[in-house]
C-alpha positions in Angstrom: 12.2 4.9 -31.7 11.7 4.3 -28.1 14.1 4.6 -25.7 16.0 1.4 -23.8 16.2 1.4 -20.4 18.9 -0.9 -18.3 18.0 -2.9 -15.2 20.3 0.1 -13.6 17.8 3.2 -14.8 15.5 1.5 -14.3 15.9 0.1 -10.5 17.2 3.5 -9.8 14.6 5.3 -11.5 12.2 3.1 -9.1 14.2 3.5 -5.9 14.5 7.6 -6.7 10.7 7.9 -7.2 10.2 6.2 -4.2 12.1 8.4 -2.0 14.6 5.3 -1.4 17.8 6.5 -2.7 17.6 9.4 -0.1 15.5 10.3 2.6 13.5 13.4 2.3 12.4 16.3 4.3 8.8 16.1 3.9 5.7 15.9 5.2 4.3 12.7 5.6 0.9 13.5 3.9 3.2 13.7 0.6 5.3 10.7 0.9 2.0 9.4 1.2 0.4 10.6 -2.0 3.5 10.0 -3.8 3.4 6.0 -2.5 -0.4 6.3 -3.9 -1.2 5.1 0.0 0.6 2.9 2.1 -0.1 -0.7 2.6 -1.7 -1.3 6.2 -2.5 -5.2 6.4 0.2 -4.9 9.2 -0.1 -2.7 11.7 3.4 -1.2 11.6 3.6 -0.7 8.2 2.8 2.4 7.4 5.3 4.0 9.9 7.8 1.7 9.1 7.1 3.1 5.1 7.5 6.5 6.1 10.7 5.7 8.5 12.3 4.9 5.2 11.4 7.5 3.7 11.2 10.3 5.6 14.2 11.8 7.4 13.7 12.3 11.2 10.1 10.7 10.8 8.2 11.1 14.0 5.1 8.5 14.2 3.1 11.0 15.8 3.0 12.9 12.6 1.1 9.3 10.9 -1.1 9.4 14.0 -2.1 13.1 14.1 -3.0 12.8 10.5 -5.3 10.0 11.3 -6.8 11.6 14.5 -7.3 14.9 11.8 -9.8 12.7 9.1 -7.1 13.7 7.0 -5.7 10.4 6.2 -8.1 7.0 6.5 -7.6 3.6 6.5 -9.6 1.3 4.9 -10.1 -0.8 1.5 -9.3 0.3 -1.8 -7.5 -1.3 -4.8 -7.2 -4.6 -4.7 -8.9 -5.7 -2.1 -6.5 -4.5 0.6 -6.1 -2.0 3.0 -4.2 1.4 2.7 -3.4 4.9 4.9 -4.7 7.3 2.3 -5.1 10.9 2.1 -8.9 11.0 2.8 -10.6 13.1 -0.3 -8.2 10.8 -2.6 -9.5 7.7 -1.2 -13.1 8.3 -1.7 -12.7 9.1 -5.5 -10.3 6.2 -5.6 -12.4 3.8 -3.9 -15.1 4.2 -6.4 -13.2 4.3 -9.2 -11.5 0.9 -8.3 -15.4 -0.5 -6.4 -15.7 -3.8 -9.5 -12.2 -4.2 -8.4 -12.6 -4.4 -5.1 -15.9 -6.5 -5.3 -14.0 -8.8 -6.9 -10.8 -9.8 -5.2 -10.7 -12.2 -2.6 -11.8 -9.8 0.2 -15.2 -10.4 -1.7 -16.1 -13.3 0.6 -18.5 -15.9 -1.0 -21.6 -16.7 1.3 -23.6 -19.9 2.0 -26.7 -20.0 -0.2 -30.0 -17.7 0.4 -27.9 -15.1 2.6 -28.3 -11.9 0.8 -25.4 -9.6 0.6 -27.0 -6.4 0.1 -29.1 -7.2 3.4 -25.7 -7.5 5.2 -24.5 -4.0 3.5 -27.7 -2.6 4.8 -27.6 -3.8 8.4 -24.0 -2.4 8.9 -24.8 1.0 6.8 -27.6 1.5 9.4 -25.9 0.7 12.5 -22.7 3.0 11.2 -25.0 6.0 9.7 -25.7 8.8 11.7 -22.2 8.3 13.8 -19.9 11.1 12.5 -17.0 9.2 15.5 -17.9 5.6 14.5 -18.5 2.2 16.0 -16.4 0.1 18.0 -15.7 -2.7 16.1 -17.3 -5.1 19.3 -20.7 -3.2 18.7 -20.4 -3.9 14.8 -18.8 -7.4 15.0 -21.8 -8.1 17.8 -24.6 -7.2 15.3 -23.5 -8.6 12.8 -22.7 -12.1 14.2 -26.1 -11.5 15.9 -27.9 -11.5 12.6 -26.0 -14.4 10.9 -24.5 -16.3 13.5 -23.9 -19.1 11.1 -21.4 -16.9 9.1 -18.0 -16.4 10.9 -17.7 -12.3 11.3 -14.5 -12.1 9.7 -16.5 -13.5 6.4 -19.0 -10.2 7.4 -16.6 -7.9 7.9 -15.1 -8.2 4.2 -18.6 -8.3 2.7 -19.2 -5.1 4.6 -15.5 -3.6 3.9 -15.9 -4.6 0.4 -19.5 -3.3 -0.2 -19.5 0.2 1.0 -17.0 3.2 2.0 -15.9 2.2 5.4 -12.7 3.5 7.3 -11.1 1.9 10.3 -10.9 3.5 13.4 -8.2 2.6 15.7 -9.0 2.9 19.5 -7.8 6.2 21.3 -4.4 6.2 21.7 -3.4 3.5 19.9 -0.7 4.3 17.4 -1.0 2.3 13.4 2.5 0.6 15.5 1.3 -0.2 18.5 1.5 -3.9 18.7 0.9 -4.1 22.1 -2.5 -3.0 21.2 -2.5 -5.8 18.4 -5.8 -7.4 20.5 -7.9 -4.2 20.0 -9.8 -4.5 16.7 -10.5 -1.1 15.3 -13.9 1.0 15.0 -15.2 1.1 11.9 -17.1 4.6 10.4 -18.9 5.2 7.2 -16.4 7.2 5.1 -18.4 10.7 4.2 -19.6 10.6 7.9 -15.9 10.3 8.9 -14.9 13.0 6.9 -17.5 15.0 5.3 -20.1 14.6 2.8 -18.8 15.5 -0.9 -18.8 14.2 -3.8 -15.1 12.0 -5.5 -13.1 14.9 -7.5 -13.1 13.0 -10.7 -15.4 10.0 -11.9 -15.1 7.6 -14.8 -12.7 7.2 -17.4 -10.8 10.4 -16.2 -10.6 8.5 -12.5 -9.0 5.7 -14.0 -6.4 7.9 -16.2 -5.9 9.6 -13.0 -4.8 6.5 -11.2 -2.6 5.6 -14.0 -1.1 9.0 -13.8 -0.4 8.4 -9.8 1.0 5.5 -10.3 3.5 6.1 -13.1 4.8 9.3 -10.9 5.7 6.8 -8.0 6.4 3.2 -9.9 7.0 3.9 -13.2 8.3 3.3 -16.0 5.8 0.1 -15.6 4.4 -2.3 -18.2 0.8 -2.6 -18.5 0.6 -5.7 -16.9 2.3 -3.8 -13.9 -0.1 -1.1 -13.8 -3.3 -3.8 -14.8 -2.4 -5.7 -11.7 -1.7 -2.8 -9.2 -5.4 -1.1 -10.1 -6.9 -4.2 -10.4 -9.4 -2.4 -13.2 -10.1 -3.6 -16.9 -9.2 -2.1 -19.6 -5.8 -0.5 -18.1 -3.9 -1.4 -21.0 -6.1 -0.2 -24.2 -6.0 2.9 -21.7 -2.3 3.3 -21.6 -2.1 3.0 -25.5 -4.9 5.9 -25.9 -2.5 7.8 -23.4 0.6 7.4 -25.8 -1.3 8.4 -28.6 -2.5 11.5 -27.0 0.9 12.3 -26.4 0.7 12.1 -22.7 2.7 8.8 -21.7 6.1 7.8 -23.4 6.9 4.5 -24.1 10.2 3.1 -23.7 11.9 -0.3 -23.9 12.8 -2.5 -20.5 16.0 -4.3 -19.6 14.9 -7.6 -21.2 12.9 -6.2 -24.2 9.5 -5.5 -22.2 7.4 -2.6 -23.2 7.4 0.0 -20.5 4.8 3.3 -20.4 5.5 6.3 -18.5 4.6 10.0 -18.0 6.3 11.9 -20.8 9.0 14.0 -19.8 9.7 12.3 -16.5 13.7 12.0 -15.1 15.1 8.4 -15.8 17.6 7.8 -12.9 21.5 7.2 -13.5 22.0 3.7 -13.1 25.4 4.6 -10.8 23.7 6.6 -8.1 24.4 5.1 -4.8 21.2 3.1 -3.2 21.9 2.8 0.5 20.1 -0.3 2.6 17.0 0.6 3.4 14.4 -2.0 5.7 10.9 -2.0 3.9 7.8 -2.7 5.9 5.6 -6.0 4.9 3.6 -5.3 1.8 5.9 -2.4 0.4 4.2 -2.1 -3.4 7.8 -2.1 -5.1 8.0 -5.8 -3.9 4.5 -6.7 -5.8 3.5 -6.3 -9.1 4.7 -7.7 -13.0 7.5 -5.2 -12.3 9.2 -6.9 -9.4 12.5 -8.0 -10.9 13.7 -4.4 -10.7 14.1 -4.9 -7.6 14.1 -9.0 -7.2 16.7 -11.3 -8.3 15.5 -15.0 -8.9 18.8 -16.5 -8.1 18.3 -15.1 -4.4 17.1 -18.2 -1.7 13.9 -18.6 -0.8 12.2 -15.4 1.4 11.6 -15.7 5.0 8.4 -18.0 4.6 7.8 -18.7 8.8 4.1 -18.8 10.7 2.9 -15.2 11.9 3.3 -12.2 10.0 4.9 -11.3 7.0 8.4 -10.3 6.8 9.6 -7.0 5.5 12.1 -6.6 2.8 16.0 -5.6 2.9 17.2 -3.7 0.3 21.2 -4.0 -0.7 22.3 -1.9 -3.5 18.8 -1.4 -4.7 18.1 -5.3 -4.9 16.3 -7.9 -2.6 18.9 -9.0 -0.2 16.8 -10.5 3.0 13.8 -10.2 4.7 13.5 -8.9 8.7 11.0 -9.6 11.3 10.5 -7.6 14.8 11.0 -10.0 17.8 11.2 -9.2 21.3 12.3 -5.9 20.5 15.2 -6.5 18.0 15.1 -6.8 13.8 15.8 -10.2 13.1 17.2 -10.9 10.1 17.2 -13.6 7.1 19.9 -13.2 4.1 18.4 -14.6 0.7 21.7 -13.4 -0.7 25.3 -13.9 -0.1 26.9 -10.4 1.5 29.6 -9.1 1.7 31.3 -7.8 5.2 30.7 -4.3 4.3 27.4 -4.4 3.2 26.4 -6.7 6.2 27.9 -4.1 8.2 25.9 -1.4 7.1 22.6 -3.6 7.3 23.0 -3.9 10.8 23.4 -0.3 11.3 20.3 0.3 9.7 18.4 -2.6 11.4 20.0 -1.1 15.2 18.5 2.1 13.2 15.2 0.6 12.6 15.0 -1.4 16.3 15.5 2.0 17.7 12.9 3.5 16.0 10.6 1.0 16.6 11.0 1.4 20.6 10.0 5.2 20.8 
């Protein structure tokens, strides 16, 4: 019989995996691989992960690991784009490629305009260029050749088509929004980083990326797991899993069927879950699976023009959303709190201003 989970484990099982009930002393390369990537559709995301995470995070860590080729940025599952350990993301970005070619990064194009002869005009300007392009000379050819296409359209057929990584200009940090104006390089990923071939392939690629994402999110349900790889097939895969004795299958909160790697910790449900400020696009906010961590009586999220807010965590629940402005966190409550725990979400937003200074 499988095992029931309550909405306690299984939050805190979430939180714990996620290096969000207690900071860790790690390096950031394995917070990383842990988070399966970070989101980076902001700019200060992925430091503003790791400060989360990490204790005594130092950005300069994030950037030396990007000056190094050992961590890229660019497209991979779903369409959007990640920091990722480097030899990870090219076996990933294949595996997930009919994903990727089909999300809405795939832009469509006016009739008679061939994408393939838009992958090959950008794979030839970027071969051959181990440093990259700056994004001007790419954005210049391409809008050259198709002026009647905008180049943001362009961009996402190239991004979308073929291996690229982004290359930020010298100096400028993955936070450095006064920098925000400078759009990044862009390199062809084995020129980046070294011809080789992806370290698995094929069914075993997508098992793989089950297995990575059950060690940092699970217990999940399929649908969880279907929507974060963005691949067919997932859940007939996670059944041949259980059968083979590999993934356990237990029983959520509300009756869902959940899959996870067998012999994997479930949390207490009482361990403490201090606030913690998660940067726009954090993956435990997305997903099937977001009511572990989402209530639906909170108010409506922080909706205003620009770009998205992060997320405030009370207790291990949604609580708010935060912005950066001028300099200070500004903060929206979707939930009632009380004066102790809006006392101690302003010490960790003065925290996270701080922080956001250096």
């Amino acid at each position: 019989m499988s095992a029931r989970l309550t909405a306690g484990q299984w939050n805190r099982t979430l939180l714990q995996r996620q290096h969000l009930l207690e900071r860790v002393d790690e390096d950031a390369i394995e917070v990383i691989d842990r988070c399966v990537g970070l989101p980076a559709g902001d700019s200060g995301s992925p430091v503003q992960a790791l400060f989360a995470r990490i204790d005594g995070f130092d950005p300069d860590e994030l950037d030396s690991l990007l000056t190094a080729r050992e961590v890229v940025e660019m497209v991979l599952h779903r369409g959007a784009v990640f920091v990722m350990d480097g030899l990870d993301a090219r076996w990933i970005r294949q595996a997930v490629q009919p994903a990727v070619t089909a999300s809405r990064r795939a832009a469509s194009l006016p009739p008679g305009v061939d994408r393939a002869q838009i992958l090959a005009v950008a794979t030839g300007l970027l071969t051959g260029h181990r440093a990259g392009v700056p994004g001007a000379v790419v954005r210049a050819e391409l809008s050259r050749t198709w002026p009647q296409i905008p180049v943001r359209t362009l961009l996402e057929v190239v991004e979308t088509g073929s291996p690229l990584v982004r290359i930020r200009p010298p100096g400028q940090r993955p936070d450095d929004r006064q920098a925000g104006d400078q759009q990044p390089g862009y390199g062809l990923l084995d020129e980046w980083i070294g011809a080789g071939e992806p370290a698995v392939t094929g069914a075993e690629a997508h098992r793989d990326l089950i297995r990575m994402y059950l060690r940092g999110f699970g217990p999940s349900s399929a649908a969880a797991v279907t929507r974060w790889c963005g691949l067919a097939g997932t859940a007939r895969l996670l059944e041949a899993m259980e059968a083979e004795w590999e993934l356990a299958r237990l029983v959520g909160p509300d009756g869902q069927e959940l899959y996870d790697l067998d012999g994997l910790p479930i949390a207490d449900a009482e361990l403490a879950a201090p606030v913690r400020f998660l940067a726009p696009g954090d993956e435990i906010f997305s997903g099937a699976d977001r009511g572990r961590v989402r209530d639906r009586q909170g108010r409506r999220a922080d909706c205003a023009a620009g770009p998205a807010p992060g997320g405030v965590l009370v207790d291990g629940r949604l609580a708010g959303t935060w912005r950066l402005r001028d300099g200070a966190v500004d903060l929206t409550e979707t939930v009632d709190l009380q004066p102790r725990e809006r006392a101690e979400v302003e010490r960790e937003a003065a925290r996270l201003a701080d922080f956001c200074a250096r």
